[in-house]
Structure formats: structure tokens, C-alpha cells
C-alpha positions as CSV (number, residue, x, y, z in Angstrom):
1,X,0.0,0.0,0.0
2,X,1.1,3.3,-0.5
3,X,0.0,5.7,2.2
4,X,0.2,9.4,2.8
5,X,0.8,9.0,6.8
6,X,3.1,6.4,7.7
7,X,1.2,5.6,11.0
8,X,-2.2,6.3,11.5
9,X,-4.2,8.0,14.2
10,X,-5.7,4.4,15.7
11,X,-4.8,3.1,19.6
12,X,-2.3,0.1,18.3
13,X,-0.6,-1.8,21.0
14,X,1.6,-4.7,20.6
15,X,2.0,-7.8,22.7
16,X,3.2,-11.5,22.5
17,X,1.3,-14.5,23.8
18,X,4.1,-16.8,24.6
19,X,7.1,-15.9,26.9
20,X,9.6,-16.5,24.0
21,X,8.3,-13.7,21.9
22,X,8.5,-10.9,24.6
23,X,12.0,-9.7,23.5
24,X,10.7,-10.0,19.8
25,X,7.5,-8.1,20.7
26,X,9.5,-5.2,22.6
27,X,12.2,-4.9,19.9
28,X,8.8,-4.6,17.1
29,X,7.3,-2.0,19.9
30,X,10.2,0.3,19.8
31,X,10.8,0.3,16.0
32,X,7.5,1.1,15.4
33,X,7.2,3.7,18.2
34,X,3.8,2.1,19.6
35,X,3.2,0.6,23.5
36,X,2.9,-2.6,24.7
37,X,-0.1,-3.9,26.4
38,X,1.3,-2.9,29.7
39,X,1.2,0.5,28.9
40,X,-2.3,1.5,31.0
41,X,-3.1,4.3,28.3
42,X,-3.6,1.9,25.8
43,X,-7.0,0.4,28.0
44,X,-9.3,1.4,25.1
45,X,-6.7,0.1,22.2
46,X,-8.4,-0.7,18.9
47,X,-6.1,-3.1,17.4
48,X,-3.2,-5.2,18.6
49,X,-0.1,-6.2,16.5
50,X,0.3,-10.2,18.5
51,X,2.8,-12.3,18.6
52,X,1.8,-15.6,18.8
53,X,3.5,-19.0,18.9
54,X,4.1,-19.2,14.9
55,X,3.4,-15.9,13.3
56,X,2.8,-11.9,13.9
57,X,-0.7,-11.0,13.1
58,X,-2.8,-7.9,13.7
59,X,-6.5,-8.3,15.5
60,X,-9.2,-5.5,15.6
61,X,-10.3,-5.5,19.0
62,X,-14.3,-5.5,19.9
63,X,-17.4,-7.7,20.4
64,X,-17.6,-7.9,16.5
65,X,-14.5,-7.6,15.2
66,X,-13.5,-9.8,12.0
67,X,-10.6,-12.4,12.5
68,X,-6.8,-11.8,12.5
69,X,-4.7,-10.4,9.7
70,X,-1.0,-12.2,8.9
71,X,0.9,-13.1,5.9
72,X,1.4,-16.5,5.3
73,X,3.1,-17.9,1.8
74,X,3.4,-21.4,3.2
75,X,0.1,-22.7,3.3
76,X,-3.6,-21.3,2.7
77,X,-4.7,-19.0,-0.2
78,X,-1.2,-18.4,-1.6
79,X,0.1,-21.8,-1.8
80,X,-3.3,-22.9,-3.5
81,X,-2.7,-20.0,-6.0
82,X,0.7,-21.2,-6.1
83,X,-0.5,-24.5,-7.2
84,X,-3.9,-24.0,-9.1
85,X,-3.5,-20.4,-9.9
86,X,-3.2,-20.6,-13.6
87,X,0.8,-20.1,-14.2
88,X,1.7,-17.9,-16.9
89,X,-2.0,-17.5,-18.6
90,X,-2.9,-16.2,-15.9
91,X,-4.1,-11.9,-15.9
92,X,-1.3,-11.0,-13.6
93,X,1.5,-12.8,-15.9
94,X,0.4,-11.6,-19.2
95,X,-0.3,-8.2,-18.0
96,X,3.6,-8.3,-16.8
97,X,4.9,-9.6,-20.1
98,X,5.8,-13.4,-18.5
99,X,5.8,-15.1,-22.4
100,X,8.0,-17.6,-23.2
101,X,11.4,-17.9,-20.3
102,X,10.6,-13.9,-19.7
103,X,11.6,-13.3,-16.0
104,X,11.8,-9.8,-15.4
105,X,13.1,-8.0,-12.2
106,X,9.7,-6.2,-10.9
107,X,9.7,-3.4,-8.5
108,X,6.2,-3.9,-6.4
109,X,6.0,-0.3,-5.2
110,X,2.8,-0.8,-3.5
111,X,3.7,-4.5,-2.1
112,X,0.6,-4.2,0.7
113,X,0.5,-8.1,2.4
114,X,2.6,-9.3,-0.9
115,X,0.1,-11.9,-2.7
116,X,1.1,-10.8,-6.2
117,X,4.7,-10.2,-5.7
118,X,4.6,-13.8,-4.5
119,X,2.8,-14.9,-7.6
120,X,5.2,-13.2,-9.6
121,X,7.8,-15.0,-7.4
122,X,6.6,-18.5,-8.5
123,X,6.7,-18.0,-12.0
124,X,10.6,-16.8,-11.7
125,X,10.6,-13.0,-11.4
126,X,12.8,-11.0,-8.9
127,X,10.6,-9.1,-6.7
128,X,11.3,-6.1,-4.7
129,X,8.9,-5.4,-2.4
130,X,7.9,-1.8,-1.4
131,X,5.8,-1.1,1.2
132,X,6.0,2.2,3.7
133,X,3.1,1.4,6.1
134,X,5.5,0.5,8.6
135,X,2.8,-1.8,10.4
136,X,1.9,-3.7,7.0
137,X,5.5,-3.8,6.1
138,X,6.4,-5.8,9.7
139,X,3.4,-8.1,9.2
140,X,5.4,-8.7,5.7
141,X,8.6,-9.0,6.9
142,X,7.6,-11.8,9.4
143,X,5.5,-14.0,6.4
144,X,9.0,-13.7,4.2
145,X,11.1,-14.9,7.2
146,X,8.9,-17.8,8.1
147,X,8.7,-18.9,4.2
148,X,12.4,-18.6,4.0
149,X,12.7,-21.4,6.4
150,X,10.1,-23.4,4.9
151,X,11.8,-26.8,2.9
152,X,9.8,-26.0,-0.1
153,X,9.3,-22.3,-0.9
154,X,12.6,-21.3,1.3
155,X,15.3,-20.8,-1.6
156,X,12.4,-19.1,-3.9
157,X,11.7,-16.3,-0.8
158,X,15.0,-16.1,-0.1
159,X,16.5,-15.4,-4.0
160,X,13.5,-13.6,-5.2
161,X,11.5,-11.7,-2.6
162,X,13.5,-8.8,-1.2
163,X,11.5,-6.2,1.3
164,X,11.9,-2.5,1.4
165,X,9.9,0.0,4.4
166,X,10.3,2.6,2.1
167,X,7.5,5.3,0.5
168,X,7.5,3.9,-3.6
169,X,7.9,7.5,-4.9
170,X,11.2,8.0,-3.1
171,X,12.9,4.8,-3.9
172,X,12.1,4.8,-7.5
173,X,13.6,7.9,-8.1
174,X,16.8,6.8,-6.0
175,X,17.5,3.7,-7.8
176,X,20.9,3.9,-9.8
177,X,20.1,3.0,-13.8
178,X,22.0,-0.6,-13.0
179,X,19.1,-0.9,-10.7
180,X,16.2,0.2,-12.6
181,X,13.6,-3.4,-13.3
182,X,11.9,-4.1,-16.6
183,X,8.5,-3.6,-14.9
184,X,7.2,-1.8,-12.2
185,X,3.8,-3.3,-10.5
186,X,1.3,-0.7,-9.1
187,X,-1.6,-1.9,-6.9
188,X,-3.2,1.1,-5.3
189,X,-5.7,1.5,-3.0
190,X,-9.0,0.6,-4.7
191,X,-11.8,3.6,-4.7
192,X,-14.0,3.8,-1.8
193,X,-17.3,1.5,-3.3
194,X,-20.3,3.7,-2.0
195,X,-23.0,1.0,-3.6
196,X,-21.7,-2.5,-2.7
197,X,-20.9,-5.1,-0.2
198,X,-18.3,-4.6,2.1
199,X,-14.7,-5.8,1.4
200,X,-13.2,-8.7,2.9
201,X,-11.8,-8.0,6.3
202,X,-8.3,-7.5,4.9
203,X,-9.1,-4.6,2.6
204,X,-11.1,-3.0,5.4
205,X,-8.4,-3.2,7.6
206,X,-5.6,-1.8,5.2
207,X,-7.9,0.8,4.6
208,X,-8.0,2.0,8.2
209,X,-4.5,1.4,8.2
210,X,-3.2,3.4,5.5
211,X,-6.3,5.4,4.2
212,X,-7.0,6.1,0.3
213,X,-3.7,6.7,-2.0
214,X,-4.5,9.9,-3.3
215,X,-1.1,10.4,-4.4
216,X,-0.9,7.5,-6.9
217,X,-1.2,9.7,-9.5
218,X,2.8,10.5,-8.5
219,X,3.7,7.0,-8.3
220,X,2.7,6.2,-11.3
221,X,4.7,9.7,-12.8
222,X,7.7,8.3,-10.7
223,X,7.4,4.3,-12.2
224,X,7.1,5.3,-16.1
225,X,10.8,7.1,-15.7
226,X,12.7,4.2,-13.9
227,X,10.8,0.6,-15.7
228,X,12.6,0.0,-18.6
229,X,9.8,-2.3,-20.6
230,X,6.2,-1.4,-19.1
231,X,4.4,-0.2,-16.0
232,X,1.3,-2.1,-14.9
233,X,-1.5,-0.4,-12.4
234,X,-4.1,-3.0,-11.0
235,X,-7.3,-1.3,-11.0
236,X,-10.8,-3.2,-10.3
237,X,-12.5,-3.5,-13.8
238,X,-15.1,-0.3,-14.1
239,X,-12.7,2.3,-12.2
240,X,-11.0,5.1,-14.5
241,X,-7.3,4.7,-15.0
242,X,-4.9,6.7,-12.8
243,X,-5.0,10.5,-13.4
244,X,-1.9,10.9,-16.1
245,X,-1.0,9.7,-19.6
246,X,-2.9,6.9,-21.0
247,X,-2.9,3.1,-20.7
248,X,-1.6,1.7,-23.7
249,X,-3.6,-1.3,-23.5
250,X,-5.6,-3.7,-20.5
251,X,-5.9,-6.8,-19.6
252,X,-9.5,-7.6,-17.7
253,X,-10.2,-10.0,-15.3
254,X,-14.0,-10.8,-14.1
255,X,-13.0,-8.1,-11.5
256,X,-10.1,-7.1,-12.0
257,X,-8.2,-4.6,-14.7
258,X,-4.5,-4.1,-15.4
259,X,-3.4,-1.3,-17.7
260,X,-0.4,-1.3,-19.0
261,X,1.9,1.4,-20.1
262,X,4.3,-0.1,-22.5
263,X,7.6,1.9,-23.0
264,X,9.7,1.8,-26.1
């Protein structure tokens, strides 16, 4: 996600269920610049970042509060999409260009909980991983480190997923031209939807985390002068393109758009 606040204005707190992720807990507490659940001003918190026994995950607190968030690569949705996701005729691959051996070296400037950078990472693309929500980015961090030990995914999150707490705009602009990737990936935040069902608890929550990307429009200025072959922006299917020059072709999904900006 790409954010104009790097924290937001909610009572956070972080904690650790089990004794052997206290230090972990207070060393993620002091990055981040947020108390821990001892802290008696944080009574009335509204979320908590948790360590528990295998993973980090982040819970909104309350009666009705939807489950945990956490990043997992090892099992669940991504390793079914890893499996049964379609390979390279899938959207996401033909919208990056993945034909024949192609494996490009993608920037993901708005990396959010990494799902497509990890896709990308399966079908042989480097992946840097951009994220400056700091909260978002440390939920990342500790799904990479966990599927870097994992016997079967390890040497793939280890060689191709690389992390970066960074805002996108900046570290585009400060990559040397060595540095610069074939593609960048854009993934904004999606438009508020005033007429629909709510989004699934994840989107809600990154939304309340990180608020709308109103400066995507920059981003996407900032990725058409470093990618070297094309820029693609994710965009659901009926929303405009971003505010600038225009797509030079999409790829649609049942929900899903990808413009492309293909440079010369």
C-alpha cells in the first residue's frame, strides 16, 4: 500500500502471547514507536499487532471484530494459488509480459500483504517489495522470514522476494540505472465503493490502516521514468485509470483490470 501517513491516528498496541516472543514483541514495539499492552493508556486500544506461537498477526479488537490479519506464503490461499493459480496464462502474468522464459526483475511499489509479488515470485521474477506502512511492512517482513525457512518455498523467498519499508515514490527515483527493473507493478488502493458489499476483512483493515492513495497519480509519474519495458497499475475493472498519460492497453479480469503502459 502506499500511504500518505506512515502511522495512523488508531490506539495500536503490541504484545506477545508466549514468553519466548516478549523480547521480539518489545524490539517490534520500539521500532514502530507504539506501547505494549502494559502501557495502562492503551485500556481502550483498537487493534493489537500479537505475537503468537508461529506468526505476527494484527487483530481488531471489539465484540464484532473480524478475524486476524498475517501473511502466510506457506500454506492457505497463496500456496493454492501457487499451485492452481493458472501459471503464466494467468491476468497477472500476461499483464507483466511473462511469455516464453521472460523473467523480469519487478519493482512492487505498493507491495501491501505481498500476494502478487509472491505470484510473480513462482513464476521466476525477482521481486522487490515496497511497502512504507510500517505496520503492513512488519506483518510482511515476518510471512517472508517464516517462508524462507520453509523446505519447499525457502530458496524461492529467499532469491526472489526482497523487502523494502520505504514510501515507492522516493525509492524509485533513487534507484541507480544498474538498478532500474523491466516492470514496475502498481496496486493502489481501490476507490472507496459507496453502492456494494463490504470488502473482505483485509481490505477494510488496510484501509483503516493506510487510508486512500491519493497520491498515486505521483507513483505512477515516478514508475514510467525508472521501468525500462512497461508499467502495470491494478485497478478493479469499471474504475478510470490513474490520473496521467494513458494506458496503452488492459488486460480484464471478471473483476479485475491491469493497464499497462508499455515503453519503447
Amino acid at each position: 500500500m502506499n500511504c500518505p501517513s506512515l502511522l495512523p491516528a488508531l490506539a495500536i498496541q503490541i504484545g506477545a502471547e508466549v514468553a519466548e516472543r516478549q523480547m521480539a514483541a518489545a524490539a517490534l514495539a520500539a521500532e514502530l514507536g507504539l506501547p505494549g499492552l502494559d502501557d495502562a493508556s492503551m485500556a481502550n486500544g483498537t487493534h493489537l499487532l500479537a505475537f503468537t506461537a508461529t506468526h505476527l498477526e494484527l487483530r481488531t479488537l471489539g465484540a464484532d471484530a473480524p478475524g486476524p490479519i498475517y501473511v502466510d506464503f506457506v500454506a492457505g490461499a497463496a500456496a493454492h494459488r501457487r499451485r492452481f493459480g493458472g501459471g503464466r496464462g494467468q491476468p497477472l502474468a500476461r499483464a507483466m509480459g511473462l511469455k516464453g522464459g521472460a523473467m523480469p526483475r519487478v519493482v512492487d511499489a505498493t507491495a501491501g500483504l505481498g500476494q502478487d509479488a509472491f505470484v510473480l515470485a513462482c513464476l521466476g521474477c525477482t521481486v522487490e517489495l515496497v511497502e512504507r506502512a510500517p505496520i503492513i511492512a512488519a506483518l510482511l517482513r515476518d510471512g517472508l522470514e517464516r517462508a524462507r525457512q520453509d523446505g519447499e518455498i525457502g530458496a524461492l523467498a529467499r532469491e526472489r522476494l526482497h523487502l523494502y519499508n520505504a514510501d515507492g515514490r522516493e525509492y524509485l527515483r533513487a534507484l541507480p540505472v544498474e538498478r532500474r527493473p523491466e516492470v514496475v507493478y502498481l496496486d493502489p488502493m481501490y476507490p472507496q465503493r459507496r453502492k456494494s458489499a463490504l470488502t473482505s476483512k483485509e481490505m477494510r483493515l488496510l484501509r483503516q490502516l493506510v487510508g486512500e492513495d491519493l497520491d498515486a497519480p505521483a507513483l505512477l509519474d515516478a514508475a514510467l521514468t525508472v521501468a525500462q519495458r512497461r508499467v502495470v497499475v491494478k485497478r478493479p475493472r469499471l474504475a478510470p485509470a490513474l490520473a496521467g498519460p494513458r494506458p496503452s492497453a488492459c488486460i480484464e479480469a471478471p473483476n479485475t483490470r491491469f493497464d499497462l503502459y508499455l515503453l519503447s
